[in-house]
PDB file with one MODEL, atoms N, CA, C and O in Angstrom:
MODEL        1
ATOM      1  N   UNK A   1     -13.729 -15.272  25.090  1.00  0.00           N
ATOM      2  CA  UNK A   1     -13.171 -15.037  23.772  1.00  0.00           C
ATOM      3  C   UNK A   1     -11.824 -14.328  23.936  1.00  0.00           C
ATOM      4  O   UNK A   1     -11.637 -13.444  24.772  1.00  0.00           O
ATOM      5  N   UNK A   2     -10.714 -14.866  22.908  1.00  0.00           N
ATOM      6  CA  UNK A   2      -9.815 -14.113  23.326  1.00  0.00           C
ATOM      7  C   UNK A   2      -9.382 -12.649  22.831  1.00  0.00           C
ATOM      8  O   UNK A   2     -10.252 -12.030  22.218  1.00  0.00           O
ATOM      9  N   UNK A   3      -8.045 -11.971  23.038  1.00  0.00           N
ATOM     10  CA  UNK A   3      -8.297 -10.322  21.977  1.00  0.00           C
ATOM     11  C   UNK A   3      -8.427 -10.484  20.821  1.00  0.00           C
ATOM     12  O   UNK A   3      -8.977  -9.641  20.112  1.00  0.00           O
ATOM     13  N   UNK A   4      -7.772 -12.023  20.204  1.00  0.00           N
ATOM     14  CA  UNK A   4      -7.895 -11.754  18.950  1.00  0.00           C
ATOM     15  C   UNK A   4      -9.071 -11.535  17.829  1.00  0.00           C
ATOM     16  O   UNK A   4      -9.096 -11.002  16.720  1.00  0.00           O
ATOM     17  N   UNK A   5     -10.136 -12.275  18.742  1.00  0.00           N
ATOM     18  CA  UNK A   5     -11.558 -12.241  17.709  1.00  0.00           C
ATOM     19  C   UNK A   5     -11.487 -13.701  17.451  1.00  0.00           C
ATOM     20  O   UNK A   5     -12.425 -14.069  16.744  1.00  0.00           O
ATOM     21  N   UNK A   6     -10.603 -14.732  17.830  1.00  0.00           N
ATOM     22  CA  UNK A   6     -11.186 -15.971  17.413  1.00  0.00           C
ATOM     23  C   UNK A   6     -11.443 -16.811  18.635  1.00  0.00           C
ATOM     24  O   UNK A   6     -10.865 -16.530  19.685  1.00  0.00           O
ATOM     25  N   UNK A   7     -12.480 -18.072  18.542  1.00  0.00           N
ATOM     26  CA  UNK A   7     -13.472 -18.991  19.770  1.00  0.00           C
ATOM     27  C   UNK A   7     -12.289 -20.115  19.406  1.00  0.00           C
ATOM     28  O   UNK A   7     -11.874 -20.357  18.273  1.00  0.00           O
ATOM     29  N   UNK A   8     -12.072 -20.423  20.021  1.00  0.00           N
ATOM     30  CA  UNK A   8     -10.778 -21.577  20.603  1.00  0.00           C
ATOM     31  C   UNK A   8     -12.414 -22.939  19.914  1.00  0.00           C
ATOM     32  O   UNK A   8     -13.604 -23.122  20.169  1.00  0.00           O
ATOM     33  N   UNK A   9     -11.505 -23.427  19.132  1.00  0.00           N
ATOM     34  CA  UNK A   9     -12.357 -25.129  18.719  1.00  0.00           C
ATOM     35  C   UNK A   9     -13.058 -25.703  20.002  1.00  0.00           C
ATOM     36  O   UNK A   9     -14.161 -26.218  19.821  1.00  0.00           O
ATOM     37  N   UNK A  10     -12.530 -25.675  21.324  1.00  0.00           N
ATOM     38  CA  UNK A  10     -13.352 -26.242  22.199  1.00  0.00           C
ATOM     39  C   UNK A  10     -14.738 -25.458  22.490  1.00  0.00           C
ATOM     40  O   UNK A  10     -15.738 -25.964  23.001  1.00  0.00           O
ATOM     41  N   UNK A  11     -14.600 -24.201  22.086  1.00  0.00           N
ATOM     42  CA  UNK A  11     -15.787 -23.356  22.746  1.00  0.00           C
ATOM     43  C   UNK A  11     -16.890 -23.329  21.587  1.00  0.00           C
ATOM     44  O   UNK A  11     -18.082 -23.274  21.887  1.00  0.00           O
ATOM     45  N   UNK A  12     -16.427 -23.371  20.137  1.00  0.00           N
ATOM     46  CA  UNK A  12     -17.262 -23.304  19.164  1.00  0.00           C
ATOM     47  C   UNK A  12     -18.663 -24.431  19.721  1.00  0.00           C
ATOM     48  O   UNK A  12     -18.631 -25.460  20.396  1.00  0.00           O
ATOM     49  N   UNK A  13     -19.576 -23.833  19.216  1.00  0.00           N
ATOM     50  CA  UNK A  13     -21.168 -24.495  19.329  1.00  0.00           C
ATOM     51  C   UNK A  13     -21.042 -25.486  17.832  1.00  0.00           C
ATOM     52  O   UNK A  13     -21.273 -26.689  17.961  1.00  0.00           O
ATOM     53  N   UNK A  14     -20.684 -24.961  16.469  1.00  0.00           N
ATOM     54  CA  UNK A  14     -21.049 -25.601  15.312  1.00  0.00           C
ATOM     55  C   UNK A  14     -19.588 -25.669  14.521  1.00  0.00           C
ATOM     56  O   UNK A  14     -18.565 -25.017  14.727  1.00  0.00           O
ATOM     57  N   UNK A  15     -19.797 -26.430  13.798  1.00  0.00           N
ATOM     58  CA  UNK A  15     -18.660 -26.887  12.748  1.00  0.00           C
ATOM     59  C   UNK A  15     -17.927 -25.735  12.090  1.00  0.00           C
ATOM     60  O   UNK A  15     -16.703 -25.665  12.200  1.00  0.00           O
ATOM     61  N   UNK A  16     -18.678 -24.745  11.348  1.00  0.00           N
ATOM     62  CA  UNK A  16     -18.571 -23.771  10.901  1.00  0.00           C
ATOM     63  C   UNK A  16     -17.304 -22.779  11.217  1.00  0.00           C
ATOM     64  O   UNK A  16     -17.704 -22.360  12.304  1.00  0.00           O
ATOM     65  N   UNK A  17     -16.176 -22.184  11.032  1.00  0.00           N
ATOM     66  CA  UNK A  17     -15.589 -21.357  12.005  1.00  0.00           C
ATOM     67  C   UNK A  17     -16.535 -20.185  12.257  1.00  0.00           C
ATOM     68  O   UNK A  17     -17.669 -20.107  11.784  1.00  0.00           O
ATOM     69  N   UNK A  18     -15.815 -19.061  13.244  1.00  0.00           N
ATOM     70  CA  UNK A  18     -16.434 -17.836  13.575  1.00  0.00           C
ATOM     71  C   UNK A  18     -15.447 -16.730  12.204  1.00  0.00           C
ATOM     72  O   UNK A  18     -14.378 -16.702  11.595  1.00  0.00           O
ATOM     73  N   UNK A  19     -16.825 -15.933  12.364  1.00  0.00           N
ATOM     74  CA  UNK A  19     -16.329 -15.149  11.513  1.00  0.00           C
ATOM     75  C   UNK A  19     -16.044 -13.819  12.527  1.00  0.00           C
ATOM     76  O   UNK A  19     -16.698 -13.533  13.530  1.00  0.00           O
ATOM     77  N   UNK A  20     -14.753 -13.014  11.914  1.00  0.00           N
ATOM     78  CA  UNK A  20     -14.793 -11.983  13.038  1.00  0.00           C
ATOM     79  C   UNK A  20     -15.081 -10.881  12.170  1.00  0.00           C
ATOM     80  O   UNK A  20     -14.815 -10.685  10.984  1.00  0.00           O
ATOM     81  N   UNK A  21     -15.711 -10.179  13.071  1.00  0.00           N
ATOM     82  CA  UNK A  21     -16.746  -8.724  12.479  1.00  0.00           C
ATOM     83  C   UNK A  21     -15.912  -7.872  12.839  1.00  0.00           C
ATOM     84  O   UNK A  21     -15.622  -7.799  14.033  1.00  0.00           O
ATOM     85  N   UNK A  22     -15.234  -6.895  11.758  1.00  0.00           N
ATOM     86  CA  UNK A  22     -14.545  -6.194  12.190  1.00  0.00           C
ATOM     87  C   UNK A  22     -14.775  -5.160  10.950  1.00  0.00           C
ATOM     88  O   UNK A  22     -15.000  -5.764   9.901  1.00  0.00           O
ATOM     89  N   UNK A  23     -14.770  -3.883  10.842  1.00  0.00           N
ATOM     90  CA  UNK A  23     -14.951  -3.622   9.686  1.00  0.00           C
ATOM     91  C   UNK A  23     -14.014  -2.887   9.042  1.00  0.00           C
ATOM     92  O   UNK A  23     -14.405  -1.730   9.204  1.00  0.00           O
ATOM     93  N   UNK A  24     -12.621  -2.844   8.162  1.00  0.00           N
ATOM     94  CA  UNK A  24     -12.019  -2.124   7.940  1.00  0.00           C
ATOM     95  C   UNK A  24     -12.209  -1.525   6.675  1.00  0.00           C
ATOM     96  O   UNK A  24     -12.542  -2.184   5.691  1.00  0.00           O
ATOM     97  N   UNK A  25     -11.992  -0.182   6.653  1.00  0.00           N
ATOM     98  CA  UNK A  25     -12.059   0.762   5.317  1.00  0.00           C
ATOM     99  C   UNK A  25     -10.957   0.863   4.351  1.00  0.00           C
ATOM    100  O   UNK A  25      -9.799   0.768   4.757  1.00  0.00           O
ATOM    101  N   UNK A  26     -11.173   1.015   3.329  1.00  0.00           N
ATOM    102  CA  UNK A  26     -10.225   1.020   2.008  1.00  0.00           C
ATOM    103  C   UNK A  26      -9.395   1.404   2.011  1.00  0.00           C
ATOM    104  O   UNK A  26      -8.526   0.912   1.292  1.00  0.00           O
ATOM    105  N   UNK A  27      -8.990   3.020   3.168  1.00  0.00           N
ATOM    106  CA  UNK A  27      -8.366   3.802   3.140  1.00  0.00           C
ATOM    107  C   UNK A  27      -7.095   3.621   4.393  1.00  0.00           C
ATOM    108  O   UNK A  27      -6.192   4.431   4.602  1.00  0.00           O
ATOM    109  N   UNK A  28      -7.343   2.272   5.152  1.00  0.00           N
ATOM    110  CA  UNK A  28      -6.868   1.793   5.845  1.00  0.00           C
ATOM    111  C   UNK A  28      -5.996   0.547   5.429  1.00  0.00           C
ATOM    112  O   UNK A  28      -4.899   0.354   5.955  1.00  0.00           O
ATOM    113  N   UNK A  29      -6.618  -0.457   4.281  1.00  0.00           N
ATOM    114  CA  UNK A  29      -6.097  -1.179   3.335  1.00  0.00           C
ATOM    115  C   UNK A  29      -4.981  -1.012   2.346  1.00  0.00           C
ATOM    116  O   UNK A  29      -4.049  -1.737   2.000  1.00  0.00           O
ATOM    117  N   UNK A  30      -5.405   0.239   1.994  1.00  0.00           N
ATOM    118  CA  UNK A  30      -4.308   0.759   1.242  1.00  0.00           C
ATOM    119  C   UNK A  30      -3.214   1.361   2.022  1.00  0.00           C
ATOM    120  O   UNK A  30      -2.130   0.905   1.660  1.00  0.00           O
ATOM    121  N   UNK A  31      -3.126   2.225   2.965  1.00  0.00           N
ATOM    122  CA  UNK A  31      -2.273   2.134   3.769  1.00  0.00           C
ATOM    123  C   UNK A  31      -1.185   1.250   4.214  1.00  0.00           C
ATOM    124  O   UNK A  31       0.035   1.414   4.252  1.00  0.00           O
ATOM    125  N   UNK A  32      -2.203  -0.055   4.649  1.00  0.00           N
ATOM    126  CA  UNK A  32      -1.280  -1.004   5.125  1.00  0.00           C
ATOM    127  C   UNK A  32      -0.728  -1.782   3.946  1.00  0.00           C
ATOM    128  O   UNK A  32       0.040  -2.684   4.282  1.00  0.00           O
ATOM    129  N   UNK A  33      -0.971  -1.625   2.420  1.00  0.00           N
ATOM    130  CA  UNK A  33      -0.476  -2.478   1.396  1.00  0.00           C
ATOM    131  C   UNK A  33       0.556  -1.343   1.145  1.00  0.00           C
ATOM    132  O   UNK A  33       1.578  -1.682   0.548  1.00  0.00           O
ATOM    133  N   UNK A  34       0.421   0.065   1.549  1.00  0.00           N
ATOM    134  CA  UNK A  34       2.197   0.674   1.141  1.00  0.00           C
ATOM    135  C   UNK A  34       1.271   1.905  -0.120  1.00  0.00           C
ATOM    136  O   UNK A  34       0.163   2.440  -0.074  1.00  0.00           O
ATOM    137  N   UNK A  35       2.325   1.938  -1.066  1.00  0.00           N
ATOM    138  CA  UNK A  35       2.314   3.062  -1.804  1.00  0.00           C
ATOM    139  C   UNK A  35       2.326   2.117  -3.235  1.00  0.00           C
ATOM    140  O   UNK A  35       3.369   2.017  -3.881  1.00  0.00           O
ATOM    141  N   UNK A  36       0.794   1.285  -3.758  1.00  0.00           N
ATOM    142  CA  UNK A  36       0.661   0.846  -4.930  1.00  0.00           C
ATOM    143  C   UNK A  36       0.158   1.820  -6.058  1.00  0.00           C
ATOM    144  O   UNK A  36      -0.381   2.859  -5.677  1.00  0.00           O
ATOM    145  N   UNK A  37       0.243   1.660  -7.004  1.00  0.00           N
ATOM    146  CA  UNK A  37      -0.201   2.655  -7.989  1.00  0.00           C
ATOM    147  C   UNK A  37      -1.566   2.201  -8.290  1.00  0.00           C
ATOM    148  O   UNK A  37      -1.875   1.009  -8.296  1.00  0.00           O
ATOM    149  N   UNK A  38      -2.639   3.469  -8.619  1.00  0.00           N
ATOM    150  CA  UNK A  38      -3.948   3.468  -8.843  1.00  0.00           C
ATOM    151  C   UNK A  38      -4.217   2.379 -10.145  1.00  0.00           C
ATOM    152  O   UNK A  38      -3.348   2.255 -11.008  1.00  0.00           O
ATOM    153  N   UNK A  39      -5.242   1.758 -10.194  1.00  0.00           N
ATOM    154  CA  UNK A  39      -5.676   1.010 -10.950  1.00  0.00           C
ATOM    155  C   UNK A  39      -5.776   1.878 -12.462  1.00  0.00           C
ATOM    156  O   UNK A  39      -4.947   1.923 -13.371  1.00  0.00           O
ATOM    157  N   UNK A  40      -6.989   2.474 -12.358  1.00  0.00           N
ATOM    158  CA  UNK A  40      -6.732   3.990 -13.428  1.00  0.00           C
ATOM    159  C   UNK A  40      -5.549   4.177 -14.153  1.00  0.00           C
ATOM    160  O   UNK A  40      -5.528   3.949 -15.363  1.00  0.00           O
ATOM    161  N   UNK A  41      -4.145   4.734 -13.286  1.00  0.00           N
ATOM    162  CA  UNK A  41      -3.262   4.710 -13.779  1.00  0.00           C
ATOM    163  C   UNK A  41      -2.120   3.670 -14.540  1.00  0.00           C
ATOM    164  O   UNK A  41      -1.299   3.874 -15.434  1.00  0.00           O
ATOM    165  N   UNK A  42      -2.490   2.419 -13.713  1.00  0.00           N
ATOM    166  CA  UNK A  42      -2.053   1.305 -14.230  1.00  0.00           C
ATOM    167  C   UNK A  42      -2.736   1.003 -15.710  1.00  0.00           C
ATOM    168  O   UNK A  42      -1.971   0.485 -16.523  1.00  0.00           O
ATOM    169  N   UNK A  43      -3.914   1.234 -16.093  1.00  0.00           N
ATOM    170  CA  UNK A  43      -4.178   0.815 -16.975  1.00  0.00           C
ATOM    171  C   UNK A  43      -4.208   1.890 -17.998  1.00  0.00           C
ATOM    172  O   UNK A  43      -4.418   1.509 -19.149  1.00  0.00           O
ATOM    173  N   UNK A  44      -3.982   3.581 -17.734  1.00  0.00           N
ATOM    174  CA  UNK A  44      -3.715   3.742 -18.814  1.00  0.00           C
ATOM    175  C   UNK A  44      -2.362   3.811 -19.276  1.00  0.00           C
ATOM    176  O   UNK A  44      -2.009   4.130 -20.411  1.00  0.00           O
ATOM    177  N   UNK A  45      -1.490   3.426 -18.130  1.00  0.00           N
ATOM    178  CA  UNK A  45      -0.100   3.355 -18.878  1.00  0.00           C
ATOM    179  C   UNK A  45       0.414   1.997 -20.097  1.00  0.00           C
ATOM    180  O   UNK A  45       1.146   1.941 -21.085  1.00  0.00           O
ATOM    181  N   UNK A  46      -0.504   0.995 -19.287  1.00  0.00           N
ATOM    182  CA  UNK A  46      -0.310  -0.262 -20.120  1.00  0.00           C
ATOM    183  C   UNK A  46      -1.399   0.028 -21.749  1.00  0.00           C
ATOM    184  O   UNK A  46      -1.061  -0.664 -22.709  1.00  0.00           O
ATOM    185  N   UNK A  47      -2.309   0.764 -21.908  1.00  0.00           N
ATOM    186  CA  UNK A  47      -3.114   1.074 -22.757  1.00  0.00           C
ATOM    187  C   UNK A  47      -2.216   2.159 -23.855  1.00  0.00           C
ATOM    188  O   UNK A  47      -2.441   1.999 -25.054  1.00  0.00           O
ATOM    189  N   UNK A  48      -1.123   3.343 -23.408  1.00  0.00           N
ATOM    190  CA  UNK A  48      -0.402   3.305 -23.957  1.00  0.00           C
ATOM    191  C   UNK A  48       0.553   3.084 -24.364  1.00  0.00           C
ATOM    192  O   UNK A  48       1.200   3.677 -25.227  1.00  0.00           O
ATOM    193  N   UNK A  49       0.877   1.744 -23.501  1.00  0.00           N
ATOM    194  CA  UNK A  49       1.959   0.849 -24.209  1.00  0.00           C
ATOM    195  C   UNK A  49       1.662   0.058 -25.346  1.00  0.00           C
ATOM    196  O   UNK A  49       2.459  -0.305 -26.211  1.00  0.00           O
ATOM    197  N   UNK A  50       0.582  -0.154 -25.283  1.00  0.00           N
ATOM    198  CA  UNK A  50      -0.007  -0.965 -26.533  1.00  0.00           C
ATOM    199  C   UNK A  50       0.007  -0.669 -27.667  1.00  0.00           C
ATOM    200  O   UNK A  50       0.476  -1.319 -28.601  1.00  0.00           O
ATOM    201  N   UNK A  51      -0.827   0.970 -27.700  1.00  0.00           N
ATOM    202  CA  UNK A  51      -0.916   1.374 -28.455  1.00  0.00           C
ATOM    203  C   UNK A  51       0.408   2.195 -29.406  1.00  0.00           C
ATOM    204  O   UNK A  51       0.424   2.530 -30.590  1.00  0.00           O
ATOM    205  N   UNK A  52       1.171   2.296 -28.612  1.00  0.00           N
ATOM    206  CA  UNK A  52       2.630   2.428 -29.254  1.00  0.00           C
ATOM    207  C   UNK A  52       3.101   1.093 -29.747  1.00  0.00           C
ATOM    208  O   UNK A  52       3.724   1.249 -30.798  1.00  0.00           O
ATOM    209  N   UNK A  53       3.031  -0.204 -29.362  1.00  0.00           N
ATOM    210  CA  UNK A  53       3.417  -0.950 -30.143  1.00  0.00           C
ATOM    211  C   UNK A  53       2.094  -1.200 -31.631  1.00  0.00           C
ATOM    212  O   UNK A  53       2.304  -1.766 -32.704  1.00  0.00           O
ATOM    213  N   UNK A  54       1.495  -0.896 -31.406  1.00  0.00           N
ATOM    214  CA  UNK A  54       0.417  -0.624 -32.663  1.00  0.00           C
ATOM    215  C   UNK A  54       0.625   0.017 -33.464  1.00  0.00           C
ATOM    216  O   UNK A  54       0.469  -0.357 -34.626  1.00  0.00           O
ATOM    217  N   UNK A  55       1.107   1.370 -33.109  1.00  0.00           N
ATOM    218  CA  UNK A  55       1.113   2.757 -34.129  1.00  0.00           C
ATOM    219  C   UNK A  55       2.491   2.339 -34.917  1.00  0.00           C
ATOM    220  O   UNK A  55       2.845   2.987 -35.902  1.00  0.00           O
ATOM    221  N   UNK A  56       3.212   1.280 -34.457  1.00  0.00           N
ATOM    222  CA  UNK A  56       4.557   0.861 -35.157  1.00  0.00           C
ATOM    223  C   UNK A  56       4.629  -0.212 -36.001  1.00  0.00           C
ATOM    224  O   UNK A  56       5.709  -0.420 -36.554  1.00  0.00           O
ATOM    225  N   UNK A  57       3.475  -1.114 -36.269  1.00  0.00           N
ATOM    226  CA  UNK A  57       3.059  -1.835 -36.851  1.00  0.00           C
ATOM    227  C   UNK A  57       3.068  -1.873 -38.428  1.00  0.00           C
ATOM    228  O   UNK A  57       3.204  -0.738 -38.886  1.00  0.00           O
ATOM    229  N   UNK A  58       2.959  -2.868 -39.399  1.00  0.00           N
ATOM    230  CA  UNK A  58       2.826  -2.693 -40.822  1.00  0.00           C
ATOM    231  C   UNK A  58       1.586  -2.024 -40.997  1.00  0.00           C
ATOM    232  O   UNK A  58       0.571  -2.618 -40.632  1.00  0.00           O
ATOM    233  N   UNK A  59       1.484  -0.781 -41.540  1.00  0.00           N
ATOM    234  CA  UNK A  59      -0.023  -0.327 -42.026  1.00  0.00           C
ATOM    235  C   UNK A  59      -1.096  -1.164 -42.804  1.00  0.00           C
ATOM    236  O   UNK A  59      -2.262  -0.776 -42.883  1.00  0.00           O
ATOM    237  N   UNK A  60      -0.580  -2.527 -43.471  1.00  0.00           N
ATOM    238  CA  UNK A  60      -1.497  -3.211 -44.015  1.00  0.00           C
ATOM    239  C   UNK A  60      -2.134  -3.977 -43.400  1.00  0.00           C
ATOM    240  O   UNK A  60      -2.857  -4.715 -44.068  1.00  0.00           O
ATOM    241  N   UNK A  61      -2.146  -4.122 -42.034  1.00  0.00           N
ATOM    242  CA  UNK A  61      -2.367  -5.314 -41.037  1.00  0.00           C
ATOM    243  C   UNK A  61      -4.091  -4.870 -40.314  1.00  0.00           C
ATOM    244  O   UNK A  61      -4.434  -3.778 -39.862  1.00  0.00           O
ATOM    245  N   UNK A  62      -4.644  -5.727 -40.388  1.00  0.00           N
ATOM    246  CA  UNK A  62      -6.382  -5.497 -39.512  1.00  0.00           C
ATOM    247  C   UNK A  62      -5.858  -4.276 -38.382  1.00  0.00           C
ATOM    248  O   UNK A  62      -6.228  -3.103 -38.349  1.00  0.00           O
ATOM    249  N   UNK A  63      -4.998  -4.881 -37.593  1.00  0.00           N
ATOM    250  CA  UNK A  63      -5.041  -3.707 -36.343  1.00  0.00           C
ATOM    251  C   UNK A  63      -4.631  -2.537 -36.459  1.00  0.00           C
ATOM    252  O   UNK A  63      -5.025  -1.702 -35.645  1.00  0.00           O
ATOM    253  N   UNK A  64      -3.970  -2.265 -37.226  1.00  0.00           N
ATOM    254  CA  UNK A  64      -3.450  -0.878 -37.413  1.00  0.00           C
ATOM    255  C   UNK A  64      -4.651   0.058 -37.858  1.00  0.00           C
ATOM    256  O   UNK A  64      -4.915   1.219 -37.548  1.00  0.00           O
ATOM    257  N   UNK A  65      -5.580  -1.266 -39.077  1.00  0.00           N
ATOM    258  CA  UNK A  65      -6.236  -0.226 -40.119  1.00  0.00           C
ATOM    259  C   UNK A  65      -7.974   0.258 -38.968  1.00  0.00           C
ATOM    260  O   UNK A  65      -9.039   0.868 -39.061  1.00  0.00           O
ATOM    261  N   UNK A  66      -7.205  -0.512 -38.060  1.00  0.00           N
ATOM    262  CA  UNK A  66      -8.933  -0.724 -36.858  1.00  0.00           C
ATOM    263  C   UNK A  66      -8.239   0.816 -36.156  1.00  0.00           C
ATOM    264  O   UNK A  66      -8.853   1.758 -35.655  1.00  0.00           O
ATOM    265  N   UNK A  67      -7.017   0.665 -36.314  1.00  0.00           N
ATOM    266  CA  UNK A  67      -6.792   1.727 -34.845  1.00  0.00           C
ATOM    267  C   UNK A  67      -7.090   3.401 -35.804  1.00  0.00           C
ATOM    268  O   UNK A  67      -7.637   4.445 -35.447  1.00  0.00           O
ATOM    269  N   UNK A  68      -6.660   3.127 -36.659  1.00  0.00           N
ATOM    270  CA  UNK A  68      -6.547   4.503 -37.517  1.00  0.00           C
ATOM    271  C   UNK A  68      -8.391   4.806 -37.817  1.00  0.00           C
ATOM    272  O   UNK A  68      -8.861   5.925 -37.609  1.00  0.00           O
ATOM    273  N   UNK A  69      -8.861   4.179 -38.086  1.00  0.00           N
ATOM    274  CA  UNK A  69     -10.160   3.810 -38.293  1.00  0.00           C
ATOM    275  C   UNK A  69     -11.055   4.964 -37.137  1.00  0.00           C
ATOM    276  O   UNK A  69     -11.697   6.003 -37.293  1.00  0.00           O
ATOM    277  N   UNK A  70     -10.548   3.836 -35.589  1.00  0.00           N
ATOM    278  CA  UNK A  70     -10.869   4.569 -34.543  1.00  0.00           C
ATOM    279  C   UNK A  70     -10.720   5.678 -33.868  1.00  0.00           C
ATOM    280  O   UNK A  70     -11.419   6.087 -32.941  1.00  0.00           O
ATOM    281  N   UNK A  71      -9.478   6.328 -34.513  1.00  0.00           N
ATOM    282  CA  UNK A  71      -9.204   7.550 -34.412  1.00  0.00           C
ATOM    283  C   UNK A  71      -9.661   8.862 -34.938  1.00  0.00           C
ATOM    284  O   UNK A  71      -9.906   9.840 -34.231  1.00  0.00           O
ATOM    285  N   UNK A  72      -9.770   8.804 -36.410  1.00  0.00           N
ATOM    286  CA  UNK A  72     -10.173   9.100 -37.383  1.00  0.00           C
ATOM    287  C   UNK A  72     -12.166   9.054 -37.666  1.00  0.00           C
ATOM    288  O   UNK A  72     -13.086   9.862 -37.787  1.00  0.00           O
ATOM    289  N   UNK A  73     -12.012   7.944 -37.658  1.00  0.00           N
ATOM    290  CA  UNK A  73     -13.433   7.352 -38.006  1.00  0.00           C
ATOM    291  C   UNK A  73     -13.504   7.075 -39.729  1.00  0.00           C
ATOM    292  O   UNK A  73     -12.824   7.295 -40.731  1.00  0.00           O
ATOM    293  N   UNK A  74     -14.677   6.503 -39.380  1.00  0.00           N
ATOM    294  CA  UNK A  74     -15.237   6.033 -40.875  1.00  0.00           C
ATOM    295  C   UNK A  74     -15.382   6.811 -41.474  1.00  0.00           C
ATOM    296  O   UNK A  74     -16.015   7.795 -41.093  1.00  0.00           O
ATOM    297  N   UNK A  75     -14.644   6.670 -43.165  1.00  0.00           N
ATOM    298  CA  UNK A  75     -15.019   7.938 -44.175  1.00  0.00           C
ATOM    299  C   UNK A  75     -16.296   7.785 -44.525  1.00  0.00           C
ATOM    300  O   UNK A  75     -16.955   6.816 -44.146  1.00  0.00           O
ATOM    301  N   UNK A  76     -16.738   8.665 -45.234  1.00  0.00           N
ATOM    302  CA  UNK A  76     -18.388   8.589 -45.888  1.00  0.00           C
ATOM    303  C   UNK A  76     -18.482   7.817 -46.895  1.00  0.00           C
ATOM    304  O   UNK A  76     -19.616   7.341 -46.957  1.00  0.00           O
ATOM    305  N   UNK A  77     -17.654   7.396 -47.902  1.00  0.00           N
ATOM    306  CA  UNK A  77     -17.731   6.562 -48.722  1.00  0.00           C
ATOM    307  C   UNK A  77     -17.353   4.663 -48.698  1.00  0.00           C
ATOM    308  O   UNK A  77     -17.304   3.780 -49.554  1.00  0.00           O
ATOM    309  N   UNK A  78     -17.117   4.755 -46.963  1.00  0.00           N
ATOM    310  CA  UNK A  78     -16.740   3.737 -46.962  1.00  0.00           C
ATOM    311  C   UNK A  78     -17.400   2.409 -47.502  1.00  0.00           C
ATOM    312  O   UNK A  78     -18.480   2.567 -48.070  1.00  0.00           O
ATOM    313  N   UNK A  79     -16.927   1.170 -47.410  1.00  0.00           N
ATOM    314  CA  UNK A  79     -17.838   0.026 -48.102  1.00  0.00           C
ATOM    315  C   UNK A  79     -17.226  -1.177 -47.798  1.00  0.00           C
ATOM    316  O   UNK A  79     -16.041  -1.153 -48.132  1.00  0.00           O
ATOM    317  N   UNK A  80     -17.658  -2.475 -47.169  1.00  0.00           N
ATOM    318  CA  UNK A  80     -16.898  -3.300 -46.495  1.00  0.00           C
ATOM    319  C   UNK A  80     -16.222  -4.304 -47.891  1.00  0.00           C
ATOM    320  O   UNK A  80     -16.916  -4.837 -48.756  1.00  0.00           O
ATOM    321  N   UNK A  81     -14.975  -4.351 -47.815  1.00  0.00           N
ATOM    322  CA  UNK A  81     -14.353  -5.427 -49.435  1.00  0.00           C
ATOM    323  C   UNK A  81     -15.457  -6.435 -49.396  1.00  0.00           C
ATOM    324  O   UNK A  81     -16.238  -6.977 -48.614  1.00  0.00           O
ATOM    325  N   UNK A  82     -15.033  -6.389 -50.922  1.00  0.00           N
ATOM    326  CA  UNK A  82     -16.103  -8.457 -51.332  1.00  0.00           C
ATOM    327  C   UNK A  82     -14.958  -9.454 -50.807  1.00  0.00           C
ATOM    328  O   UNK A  82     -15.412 -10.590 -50.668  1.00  0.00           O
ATOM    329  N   UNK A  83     -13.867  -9.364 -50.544  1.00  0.00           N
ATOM    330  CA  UNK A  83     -13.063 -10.118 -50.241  1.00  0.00           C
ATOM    331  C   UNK A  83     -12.940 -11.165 -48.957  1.00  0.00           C
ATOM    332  O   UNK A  83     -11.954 -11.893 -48.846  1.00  0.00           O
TER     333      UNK A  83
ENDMDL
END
């Protein structure tokens, strides 16, 4: 076998390739991908990007009245329109 971890096609027994067992850790992955930003952080920056384009929105619109809604919450008298 050679250093690399792979069986040269003549030596293989089955069709299949070889798989090479090697086991690397996350903390080694990330390393070698550099300096990406955390997932976490990625998403809450894009979560308040959103929501700034929301909070700028016409107040009469479903999403606005969902977001204020969610913030706030449901008043006690609320009641869904007949509309």
């Amino acid at each position: 076998m050679a250093e690399t971890g792979f069986i040269p096609l003549s030596e293989r027994n089955s069709f299949w390739p070889t798989v090479i067992k090697r086991h690397v850790t996350n903390a080694t992955v990330r390393h070698q991908a550099g300096s990406m930003p955390q997932l976490s952080r990625l998403i809450q920056v894009r979560r308040l990007r959103f929501f700034g384009h929301v909070a700028r929105m016409d107040t009469s619109l479903d999403i606005t009245r969902a977001l204020k809604v969610s913030i706030r919450g449901l008043t006690k008298d609320w009641r869904r329109s007949s509309s």
